[in-house]
Each structure stands twice: as structure tokens, then as C-alpha cells.
N, C-alpha and C positions, 0 to 999 in steps of 0.2 A: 452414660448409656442408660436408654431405659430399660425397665424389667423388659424379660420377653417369656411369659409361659410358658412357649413351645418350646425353645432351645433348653429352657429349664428341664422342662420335665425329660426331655430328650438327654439330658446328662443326666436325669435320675433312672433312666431305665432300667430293671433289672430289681429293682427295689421297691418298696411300699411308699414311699412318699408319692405324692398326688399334689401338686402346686397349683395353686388357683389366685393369678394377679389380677390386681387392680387398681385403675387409677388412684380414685379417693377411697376415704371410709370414715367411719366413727373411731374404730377399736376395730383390730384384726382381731385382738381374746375376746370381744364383745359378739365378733361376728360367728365368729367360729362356734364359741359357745350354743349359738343360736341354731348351726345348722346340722345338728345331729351328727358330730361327726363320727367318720371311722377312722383307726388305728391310720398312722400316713397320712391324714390329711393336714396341707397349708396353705394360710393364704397370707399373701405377702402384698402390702401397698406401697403405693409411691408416695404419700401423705397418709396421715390422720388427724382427724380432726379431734380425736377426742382421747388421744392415745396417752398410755397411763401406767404407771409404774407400779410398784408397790404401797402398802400403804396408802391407795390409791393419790400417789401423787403423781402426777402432769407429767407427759414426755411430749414434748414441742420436738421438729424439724422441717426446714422448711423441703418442698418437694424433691424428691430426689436426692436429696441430701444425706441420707440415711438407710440402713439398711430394716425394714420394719415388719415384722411376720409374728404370727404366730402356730404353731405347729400340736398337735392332736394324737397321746400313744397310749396305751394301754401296757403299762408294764406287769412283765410274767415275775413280780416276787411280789410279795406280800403288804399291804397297802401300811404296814407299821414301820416299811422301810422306804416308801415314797421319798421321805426327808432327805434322802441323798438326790435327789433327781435334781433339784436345783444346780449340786456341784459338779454333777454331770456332766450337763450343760456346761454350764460353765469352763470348764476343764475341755469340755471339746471345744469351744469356743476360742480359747487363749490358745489352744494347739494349732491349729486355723489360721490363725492371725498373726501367728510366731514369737519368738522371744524376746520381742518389745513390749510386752502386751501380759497379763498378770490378771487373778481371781480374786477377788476381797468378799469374805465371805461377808452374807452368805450367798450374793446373786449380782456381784457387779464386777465389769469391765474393766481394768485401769492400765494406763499404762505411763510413765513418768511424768507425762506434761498432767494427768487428770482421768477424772471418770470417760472410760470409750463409750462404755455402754453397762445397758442393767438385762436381768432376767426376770421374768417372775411367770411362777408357776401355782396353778390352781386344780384343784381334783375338780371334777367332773365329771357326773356318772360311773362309767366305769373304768375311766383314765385321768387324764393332768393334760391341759391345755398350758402349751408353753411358748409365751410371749417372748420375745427378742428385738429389741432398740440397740442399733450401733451405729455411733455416727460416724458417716465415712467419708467423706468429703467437705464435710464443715469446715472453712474456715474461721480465724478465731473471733471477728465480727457476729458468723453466723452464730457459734457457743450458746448454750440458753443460759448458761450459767460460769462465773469464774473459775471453776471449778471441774471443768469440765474439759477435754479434749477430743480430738478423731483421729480417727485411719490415717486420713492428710497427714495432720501436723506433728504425726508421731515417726511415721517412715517417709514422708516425703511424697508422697504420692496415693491415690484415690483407689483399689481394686475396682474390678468391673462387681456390680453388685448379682448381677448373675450367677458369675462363675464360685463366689463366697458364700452365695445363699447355695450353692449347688455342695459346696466344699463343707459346710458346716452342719448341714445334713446329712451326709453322707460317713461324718464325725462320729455326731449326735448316735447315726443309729449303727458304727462297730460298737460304740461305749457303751452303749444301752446292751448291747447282744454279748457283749464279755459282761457288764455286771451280773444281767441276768443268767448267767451261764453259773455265776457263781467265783466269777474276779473280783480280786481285791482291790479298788481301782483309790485308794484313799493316801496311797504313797504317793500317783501319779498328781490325785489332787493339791495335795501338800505339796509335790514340787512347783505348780503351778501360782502357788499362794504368796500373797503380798504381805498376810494377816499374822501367817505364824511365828511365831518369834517377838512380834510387837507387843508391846504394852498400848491394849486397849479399853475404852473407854463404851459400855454398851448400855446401848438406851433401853430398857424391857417395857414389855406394851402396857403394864400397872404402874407405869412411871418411875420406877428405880432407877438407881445406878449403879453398875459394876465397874471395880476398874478390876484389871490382871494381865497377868500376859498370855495371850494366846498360845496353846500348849498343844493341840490336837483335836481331829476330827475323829466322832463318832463313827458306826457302820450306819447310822441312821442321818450325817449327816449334822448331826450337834458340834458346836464349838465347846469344845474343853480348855476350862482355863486352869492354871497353876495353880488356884488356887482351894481346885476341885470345881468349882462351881461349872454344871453345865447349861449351855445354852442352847434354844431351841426355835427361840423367834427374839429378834431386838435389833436392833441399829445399830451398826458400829463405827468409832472411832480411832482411829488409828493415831495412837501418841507418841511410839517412841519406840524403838527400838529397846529388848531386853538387856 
């Protein structure tokens, strides 16, 4: 089914989000960025052409195929605790999509067949523009990557992308209104987590390596490993079970 604006924003009544689809685009975070937004706003495409992950690496699907938005909020705590926002997300994301489906920190999807999907979140004036890739209908031909899975091929069947962009916002912003209230939302992350427990392997952006085992999450958001070391931005690898 295609997006449908109206129906969209018609399930979000009562609330701050403000949805704005469109066919094409470059980057939904490219666009957004661009158009001054306010707190609530999103705009969700049916392709991109130029759509983009972190580390600015490539997110390919082909039309339709994919759930693609990115979304514009102004969080009420303090911008030195921003660094949870990704898990956030995230965390409402896996809740959404149910107990097939799991958090690898610090911003990706997964669920037993592969990566479902990524986050990535950027400050912006006086908020975080927050981008979201989930493939949901992909079959495993369509996949960009071996590595990778969907919605499809994990429960069997496609959601309406409407009714999940309606459901994942609607997520996004209890969690966002219990963090900022002052909840401790980092158990609920941790249940959510694929990471913890594992012995992994993280790539830091000065090119080192760590290995350890994943041990806890920050209140800001930092992976804590066993072996003290904490972390704040890198790649990670998931090697093994502790």
C-alpha cells in the first residue's frame, strides 16, 4: 500500500507530529534539515535517491519497499544527555515491531535472519533530526546486502507502512515524554539489546580497536565494556557470546 498523508496524520491527531509524504527525494535528513523545521515534523518517502546512514554510508531500497522518514524534536533535557536519543529510538522501534526484532547498539535494527534497519540521529539547531530505514517488504533478491534482512522475511508477512509509521511515532514520542519527565528508560533498553552480554569487537573513529564484552549502557547513552573502557562513537562487532 502506498503512503497516504491524510490517513497518517488522521491517526496522529491529538499529538505534535505533522507528516508530510512524498513520492521521491534525495535524503528525507537532507530535506528536513533544510526546511526549518519545528518540534513534530516528518517527512516520510516512498524512495530515495540519495538516502544515507551513518558514517555517511548508502541506504538503497527499492520503491516502496521500505519504511523511510525522518522525523525533527527538540528534547526538554539537557543537550550533554542527547547521546541516549539514539536508544530511544531505537528501543521504541524494536517495541513496535515486537519480539522478533532487537537493538545493536548503538543505532541498528536486527532481527535473527540480519540488519532490519538503522537510525541515525544529528543535532540540528535547537533539536536532533532523526532519520529511520526499515525494510519491510524486501525480499531476499531485493536485500542490498548479505547481511541484511526485513519485516517480510523475519515474521512472514509485510505491515502496512502507514499504520507502523503511525505506531512508531506515536512510540517514539511516550519514550521521549517519560525520559524527559525524568524515567529511567535504560533497563527497558537493555532488555531490548542484542549487544549486551556479547563479546565485542568496536571499531573507534582514530582507527583503534577494542575488544570486551558489552557490560552496560550509560545515562548518556555510552556502551560500557567489562573492561571499563567506555564508549561513545565506533562500530561494532558482535563476536560471541560472554
Amino acid at each position: 500500500m502506498e503512503l497516504d498523508q491524510t490517513s497518517i496524520n488522521v491517526a496522529l491527531k491529538g499529538g505534535y507530529w505533522s507528516v508530510h509524504a512524498v513520492e521521491q527525494i534525495d535524503s528525507t535528513q537532507s530535506a528536513l534539515k533544510s526546511s526549518s523545521p519545528k518540534h513534530g515534523d516528518v517527512i516520510v518517502a516512498e524512495y530515495q535517491s540519495a538516502g544515507r546512514g551513518r558514517l555517511d554510508r548508502t541506504f538503497e531500497a527499492q520503491p516502496g519497499s521500505a519504511l523511510l522518514f525522518s522525523a525533527y524534536i527538540e528534547p526538554r533535557r539537557h543537550r550533554d544527555e542527547w547521546g541516549f536519543i539514539p536508544l530511544l529510538v531505537g528501543l521504541s522501534v524494536a517495541e513496535v515491531l515486537g519480539i522478533e526484532f532487537y537493538t545493536k547498539w548503538p543505532n541498528d535494527i536486527l532481527s535473527d535472519g540480519g540488519k532490519v534497519g538503522g537510525i541515525l540521529c544529528e543535532v540540528h539547531g535547537d533539536g536532533i533530526v532523526i532519520g529511520i530505514g526499515l525494510n519491510v517488504s524486501m525480499t531476499e533478491q531485493e536485500l542490498p546486502v548479505p547481511t541484511a534482512s526485513s519485516i517480510l522475511l523475519t515474521v512472514g508477512r509485510a505491515p502496512d507502512r502507514n499504520e507502523l509509521l503511525t505506531a512508531i511515532l506515536k512510540e517514539i514520542a511516550f519514550n521521549l515524554a517519560e525520559w524527559e519527565s525524568g524515567e529511567d528508560l535504560i533497563d527497558d533498553y537493555l532488555d531490548s539489546s542484542a549487544t549486551m552480554g556479547k563479546r565485542v569487537s568496536v571499531q573507534l573513529p582514530d582507527g583503534r580497536k577494542i575488544e570486551g564484552v558489552a557490560a552496560g549502557i550509560s545515562n548518556n547513552g555510552e556502551l560500557l565494556l567489562d573492561s571499563g573502557e567506555v564508549i561513545s562513537v565506533g562500530d561494532i562487532i558482535h563476536l560471541s557470546l560472554s
